[in-house]
C-alpha positions in Angstrom: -31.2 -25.3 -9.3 -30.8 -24.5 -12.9 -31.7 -20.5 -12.4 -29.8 -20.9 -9.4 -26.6 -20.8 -11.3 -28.3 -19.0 -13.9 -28.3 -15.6 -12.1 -24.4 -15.5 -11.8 -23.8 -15.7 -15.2 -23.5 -12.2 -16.5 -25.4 -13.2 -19.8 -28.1 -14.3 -18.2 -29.0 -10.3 -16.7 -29.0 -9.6 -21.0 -31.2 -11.7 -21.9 -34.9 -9.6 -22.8 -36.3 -12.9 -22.4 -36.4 -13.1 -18.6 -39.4 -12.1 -16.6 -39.8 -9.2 -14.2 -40.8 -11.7 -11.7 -37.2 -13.2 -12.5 -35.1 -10.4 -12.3 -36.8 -9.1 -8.7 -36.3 -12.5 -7.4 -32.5 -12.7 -8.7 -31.3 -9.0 -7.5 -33.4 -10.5 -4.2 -31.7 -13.5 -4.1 -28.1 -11.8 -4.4 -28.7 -9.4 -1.7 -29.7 -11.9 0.9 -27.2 -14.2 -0.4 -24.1 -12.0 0.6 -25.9 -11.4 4.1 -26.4 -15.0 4.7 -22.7 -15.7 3.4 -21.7 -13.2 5.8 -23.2 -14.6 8.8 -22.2 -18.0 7.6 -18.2 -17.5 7.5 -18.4 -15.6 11.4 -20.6 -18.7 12.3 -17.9 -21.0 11.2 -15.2 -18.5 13.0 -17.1 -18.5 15.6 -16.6 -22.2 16.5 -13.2 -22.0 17.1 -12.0 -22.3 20.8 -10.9 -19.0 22.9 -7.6 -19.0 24.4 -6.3 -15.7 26.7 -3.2 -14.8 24.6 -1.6 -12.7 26.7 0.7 -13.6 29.9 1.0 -11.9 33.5 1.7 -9.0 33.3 5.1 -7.1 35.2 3.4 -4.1 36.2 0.5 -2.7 37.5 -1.4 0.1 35.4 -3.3 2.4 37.5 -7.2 2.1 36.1 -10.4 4.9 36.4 -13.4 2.6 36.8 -16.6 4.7 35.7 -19.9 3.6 36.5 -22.6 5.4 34.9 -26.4 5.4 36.4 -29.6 6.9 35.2 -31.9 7.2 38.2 -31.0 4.2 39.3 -29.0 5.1 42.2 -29.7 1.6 44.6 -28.8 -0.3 41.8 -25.1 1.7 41.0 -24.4 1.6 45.1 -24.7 -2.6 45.0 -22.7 -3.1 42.2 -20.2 -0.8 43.6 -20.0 -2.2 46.8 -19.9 -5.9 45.2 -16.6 -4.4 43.1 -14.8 -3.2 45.9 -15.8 -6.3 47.7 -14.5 -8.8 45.3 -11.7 -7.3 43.0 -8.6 -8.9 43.7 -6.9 -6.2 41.9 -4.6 -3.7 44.4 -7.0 -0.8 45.7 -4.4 2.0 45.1 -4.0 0.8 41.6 -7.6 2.0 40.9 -10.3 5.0 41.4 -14.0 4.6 40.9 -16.0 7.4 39.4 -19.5 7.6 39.1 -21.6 9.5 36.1 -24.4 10.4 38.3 -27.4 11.4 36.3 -30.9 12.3 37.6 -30.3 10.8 41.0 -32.5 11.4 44.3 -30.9 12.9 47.3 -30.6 9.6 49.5 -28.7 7.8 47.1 -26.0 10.6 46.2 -25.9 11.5 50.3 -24.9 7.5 50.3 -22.7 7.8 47.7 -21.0 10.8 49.3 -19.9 8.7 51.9 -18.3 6.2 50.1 -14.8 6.0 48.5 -15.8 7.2 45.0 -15.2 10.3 42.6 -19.3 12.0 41.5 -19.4 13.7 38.8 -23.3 14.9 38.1 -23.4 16.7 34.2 -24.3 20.0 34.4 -27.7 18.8 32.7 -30.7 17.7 33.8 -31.3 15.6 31.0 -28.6 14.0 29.2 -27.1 11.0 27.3 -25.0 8.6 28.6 -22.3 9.7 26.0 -22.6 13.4 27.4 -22.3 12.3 31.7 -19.0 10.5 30.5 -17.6 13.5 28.6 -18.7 15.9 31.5 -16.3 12.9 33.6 -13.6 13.2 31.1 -13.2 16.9 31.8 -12.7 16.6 35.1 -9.2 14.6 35.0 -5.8 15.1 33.0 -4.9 12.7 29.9 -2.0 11.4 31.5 -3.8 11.0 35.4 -4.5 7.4 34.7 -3.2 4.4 32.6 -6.7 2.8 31.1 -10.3 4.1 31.8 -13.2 0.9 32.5 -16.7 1.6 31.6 -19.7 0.1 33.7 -23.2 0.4 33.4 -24.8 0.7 37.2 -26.3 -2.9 37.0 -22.8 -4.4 36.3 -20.7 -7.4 38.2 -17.5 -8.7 37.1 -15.4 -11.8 38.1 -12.9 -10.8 40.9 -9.9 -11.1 38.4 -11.1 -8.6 36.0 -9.1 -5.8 36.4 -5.6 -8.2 36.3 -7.4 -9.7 33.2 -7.6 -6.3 31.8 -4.1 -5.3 32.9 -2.4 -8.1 31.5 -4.2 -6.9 27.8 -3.3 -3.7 28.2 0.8 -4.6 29.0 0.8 -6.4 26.1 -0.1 -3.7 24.2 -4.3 -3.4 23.7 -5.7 0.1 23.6 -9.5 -1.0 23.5 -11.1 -4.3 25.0 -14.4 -5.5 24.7 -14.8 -7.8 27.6 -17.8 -10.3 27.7 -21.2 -9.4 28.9 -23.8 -12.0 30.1 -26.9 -11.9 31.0 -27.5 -12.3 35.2 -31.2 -12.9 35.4 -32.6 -15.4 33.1 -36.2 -15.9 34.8 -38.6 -14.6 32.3 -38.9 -15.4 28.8 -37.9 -11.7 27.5 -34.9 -12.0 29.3 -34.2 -15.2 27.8 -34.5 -14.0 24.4 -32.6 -10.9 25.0 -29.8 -12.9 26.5 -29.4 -15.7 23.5 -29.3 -12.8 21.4 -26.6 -10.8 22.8 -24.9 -14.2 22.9 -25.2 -14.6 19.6 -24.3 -11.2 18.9 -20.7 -12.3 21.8 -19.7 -15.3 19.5 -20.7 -14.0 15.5 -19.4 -10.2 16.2 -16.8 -10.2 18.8 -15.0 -13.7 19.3 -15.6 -14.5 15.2 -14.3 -11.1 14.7 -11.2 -11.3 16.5 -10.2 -14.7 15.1 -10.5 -13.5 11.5 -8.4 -10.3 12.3 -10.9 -7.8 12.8 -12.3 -5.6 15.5 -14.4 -6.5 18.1 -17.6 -4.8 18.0 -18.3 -3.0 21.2 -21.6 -3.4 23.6 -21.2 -0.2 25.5 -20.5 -1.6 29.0 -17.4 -4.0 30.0 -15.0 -2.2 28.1 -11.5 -1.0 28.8 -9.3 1.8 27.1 -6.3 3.5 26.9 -6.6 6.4 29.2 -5.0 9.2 27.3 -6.4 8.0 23.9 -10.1 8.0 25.0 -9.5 11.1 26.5 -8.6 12.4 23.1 -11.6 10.9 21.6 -14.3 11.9 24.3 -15.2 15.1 22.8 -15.8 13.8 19.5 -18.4 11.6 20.8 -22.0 12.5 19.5 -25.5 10.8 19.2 -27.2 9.0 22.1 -25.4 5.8 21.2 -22.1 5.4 23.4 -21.5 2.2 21.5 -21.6 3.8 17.9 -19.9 6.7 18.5 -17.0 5.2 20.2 -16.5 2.3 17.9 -16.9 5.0 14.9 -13.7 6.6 16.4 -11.5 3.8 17.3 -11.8 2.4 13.7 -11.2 5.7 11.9 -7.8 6.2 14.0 -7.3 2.2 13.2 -7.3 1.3 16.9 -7.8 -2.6 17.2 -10.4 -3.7 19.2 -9.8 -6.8 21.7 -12.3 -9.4 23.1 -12.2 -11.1 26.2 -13.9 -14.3 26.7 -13.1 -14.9 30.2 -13.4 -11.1 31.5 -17.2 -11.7 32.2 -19.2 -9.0 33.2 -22.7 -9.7 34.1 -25.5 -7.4 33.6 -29.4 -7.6 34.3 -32.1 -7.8 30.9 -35.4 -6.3 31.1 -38.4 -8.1 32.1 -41.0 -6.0 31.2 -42.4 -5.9 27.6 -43.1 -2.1 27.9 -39.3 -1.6 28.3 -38.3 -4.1 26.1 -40.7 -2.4 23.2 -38.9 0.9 24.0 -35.5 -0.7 23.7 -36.2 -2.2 20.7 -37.4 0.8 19.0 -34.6 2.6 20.0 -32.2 -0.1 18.8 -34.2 0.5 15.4 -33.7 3.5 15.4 -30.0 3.3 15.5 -29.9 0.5 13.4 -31.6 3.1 10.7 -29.1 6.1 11.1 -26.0 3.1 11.0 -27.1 1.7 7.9 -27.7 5.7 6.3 -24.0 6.6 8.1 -22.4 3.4 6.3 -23.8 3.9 2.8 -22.4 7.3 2.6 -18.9 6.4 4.4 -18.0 3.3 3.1 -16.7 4.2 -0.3 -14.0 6.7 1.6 -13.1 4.3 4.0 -12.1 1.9 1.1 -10.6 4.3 -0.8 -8.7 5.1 2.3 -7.8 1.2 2.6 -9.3 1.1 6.1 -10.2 -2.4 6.0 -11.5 -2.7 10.0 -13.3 0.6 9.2 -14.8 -0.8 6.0 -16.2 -4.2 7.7 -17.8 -2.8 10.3 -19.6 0.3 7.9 -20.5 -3.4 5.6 -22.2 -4.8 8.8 -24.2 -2.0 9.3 -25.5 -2.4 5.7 -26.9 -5.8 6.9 -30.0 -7.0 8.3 -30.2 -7.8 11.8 -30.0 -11.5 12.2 -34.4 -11.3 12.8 -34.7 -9.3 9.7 -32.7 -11.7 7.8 -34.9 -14.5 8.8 -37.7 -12.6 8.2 -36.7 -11.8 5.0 -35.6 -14.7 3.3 -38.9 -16.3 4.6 -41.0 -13.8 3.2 -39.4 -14.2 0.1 -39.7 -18.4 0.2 -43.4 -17.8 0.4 -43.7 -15.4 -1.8 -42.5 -17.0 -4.4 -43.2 -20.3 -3.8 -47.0 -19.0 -4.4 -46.1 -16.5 -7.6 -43.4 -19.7 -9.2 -42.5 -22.6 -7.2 -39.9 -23.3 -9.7 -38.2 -19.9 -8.3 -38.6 -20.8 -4.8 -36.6 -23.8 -4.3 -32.9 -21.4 -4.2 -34.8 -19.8 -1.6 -35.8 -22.8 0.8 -31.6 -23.9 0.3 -30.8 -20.2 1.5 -33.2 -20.6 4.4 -31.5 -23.5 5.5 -28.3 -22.3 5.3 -29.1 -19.7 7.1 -30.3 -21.7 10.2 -27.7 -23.6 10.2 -25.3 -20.9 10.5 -27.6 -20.2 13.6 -27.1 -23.5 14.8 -23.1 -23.0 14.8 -23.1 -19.6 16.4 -26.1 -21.3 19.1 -25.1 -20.4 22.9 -24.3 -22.7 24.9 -24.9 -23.6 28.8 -27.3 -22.4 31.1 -28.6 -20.0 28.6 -29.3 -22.3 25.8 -31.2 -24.5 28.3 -33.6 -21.9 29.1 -33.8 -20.9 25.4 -34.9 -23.9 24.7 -37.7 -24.1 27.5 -38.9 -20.8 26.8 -39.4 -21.1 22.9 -42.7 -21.6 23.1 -44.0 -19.1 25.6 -41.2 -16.3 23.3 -43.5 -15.1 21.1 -46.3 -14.7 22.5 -43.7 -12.2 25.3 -43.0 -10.6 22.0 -46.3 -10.0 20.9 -47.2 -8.7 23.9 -44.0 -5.9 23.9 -45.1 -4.7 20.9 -48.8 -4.8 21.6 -47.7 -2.7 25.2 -45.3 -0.1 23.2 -48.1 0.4 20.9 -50.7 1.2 23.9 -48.1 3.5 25.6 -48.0 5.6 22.2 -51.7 5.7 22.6 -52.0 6.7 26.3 -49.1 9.3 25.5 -51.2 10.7 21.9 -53.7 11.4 24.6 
């Protein structure tokens, strides 16, 4: 414990008597540190209870709910029928429209027929972020109050839209509402579920409660029509998520979560697509963390404090990286100095505990719980499957 308190003494980095071996393992130890610290104070935040702050509201906004499909045309006519089937919400207060991309005759002859805008991009192949651009183009700022975004697997509780409209008369421009995971039969989709629910509590409800944006998931979502209609062109990347969330915080829109507005959505159970996703979520993760290192010092400068957190999360390791990390380290150097090790084991813990507070709970921490065994060896075999489809495609 003593070079615990060692390192934070600003002596104690002149001293020409310390190691190299002690100064990696201190500018190690401080790096991890603030990460951990980080996901320890949302953890705490997170463990506060959610109450809906905002009251009925006296009018009735008139909503553009956009569904976007990739191939996947079965799929987006189910989860449209289930809306219009189940909203409670007054059906001349909203219009669907559907981002149609890459879909088979059949299922855009059945969408023809039912009571919903199609707008196919003018693309063959194209991002997500470009269909809903090529939809935004097709309708005048001021044609509809707030704009909902759907992926084609989505269902949402009946009372979504009056949850959304009661946000929106009290004054929110952006909402994040609360995605869950549907299917929870296989172990991938166990995993994938507990960690978006994580990712619910420590970056969206925490968030909130300590006065800062939600962080977006790319479906569930609701905005102010006119404003996203001014935003929509600035979109770029293959990330909807990012490049939305990049522009609400630079013009300082807040961003609201939404316990209660559930929206339910179906995980992947095949390791081949889960290794894909992953990689792409990598990927991302990659071009984030260079886009944050290079825009963080204007945003402070610029005192946009919601702007600034989210470019600092980016600079963080995901929550498995962390782990990894400070694991890594623990056995590192509980083999090169055990004496240096010990701050290391006291990090680890803390750590999991903070994983403890932010836990899921119900029917998905159940299953997480039964699955943990059988979890990694799903995982080895996603990455075992990605790695053979690189081969088959090198071929």
């Amino acid at each position: 414990m003593d070079n615990f308190f060692a390192i934070l003494d600003p002596d104690w980095w002149l001293n020409e008597n310390n190691s190299a071996l002690e100064m990696v393992d201190a500018i190690l130890f401080l790096l991890l540190l603030i990460a951990v610290i980080y996901v320890l104070i949302y953890a705490i935040a997170s463990l506060t209870r959610y109450r809906n702050p905002y009251p009925p509201a006296k009018r009735q906004q008139r909503f553009l709910v956009l569904f976007s499909v990739l191939k996947n045309g079965k799929q987006v006519i189910e989860s449209i029928n289930y809306f219009l089937d189940t909203q409670c919400y007054p059906r001349d207060k909203y219009d669907i429209a559907v981002a149609a991309t890459q879909l088979n005759e059949e299922d855009l002859t059945t969408l023809l027929q039912m009571p919903v805008n199609i707008v196919v991009p003018d693309k063959d192949e194209c991002t997500k972020t470009y269909a809903i651009q090529q939809v935004m183009e097709r309708y005048s700022p001021k044609e509809y109050d707030a704009i909902v975004l759907f992926n084609s697997d989505n269902r949402v509780l009946p009372n979504a839209l009056e949850l959304f409209n009661n946000a929106y008369y009290s004054g929110c421009d952006a909402i994040q509402g609360h995605r869950m995971t549907e299917n929870l039969d296989k172990p991938l989709a166990v995993l994938s579920a507990a960690m978006e629910e994580f990712n619910n509590r420590l970056f969206r409800k925490a968030h909130t409660k300590l006065g800062f944006s939600s962080a977006l998931i790319g479906s569930g979502m609701m905005f102010d029509f006119e404003m996203f209609h001014r935003i929509a062109p600035r979109l770029k990347g293959d990330d909807l998520t990012t490049a939305i969330e990049i522009e609400l915080l630079r013009e300082n829109t807040y961003t609201e979560y939404m316990e209660e507005t559930i929206c339910y959505c179906k995980k992947t159970e095949d390791p081949s697509q889960y290794s894909r996703r992953r990689q792409r979520w990598m990927g991302i993760q990659i071009r984030n963390t260079w886009k944050a290192f290079w825009q963080l010092p204007l945003a402070f400068l610029q005192g946009k404090w919601d702007l600034c957190e989210k470019l600092l999360q980016w600079l963080m390791p995901s929550r498995v990286m962390l782990t990894i990390y400070v694991v890594a380290c623990a056995i590192a150097f509980t083999y090169l100095d055990w004496t240096l090790s010990l701050k290391w084991y006291i990090l680890l813990a803390l750590l999991l505990f903070a994983y403890l507070m932010a836990m899921p709970e119900g029917e998905i921490s159940k299953r997480l719980r039964k699955s943990m065994w059988t979890i990694p060896g799903a995982l080895l075999k996603s990455v075992f499957s990605g790695g053979k489809r690189r081969e088959k495609k090198g071929e």
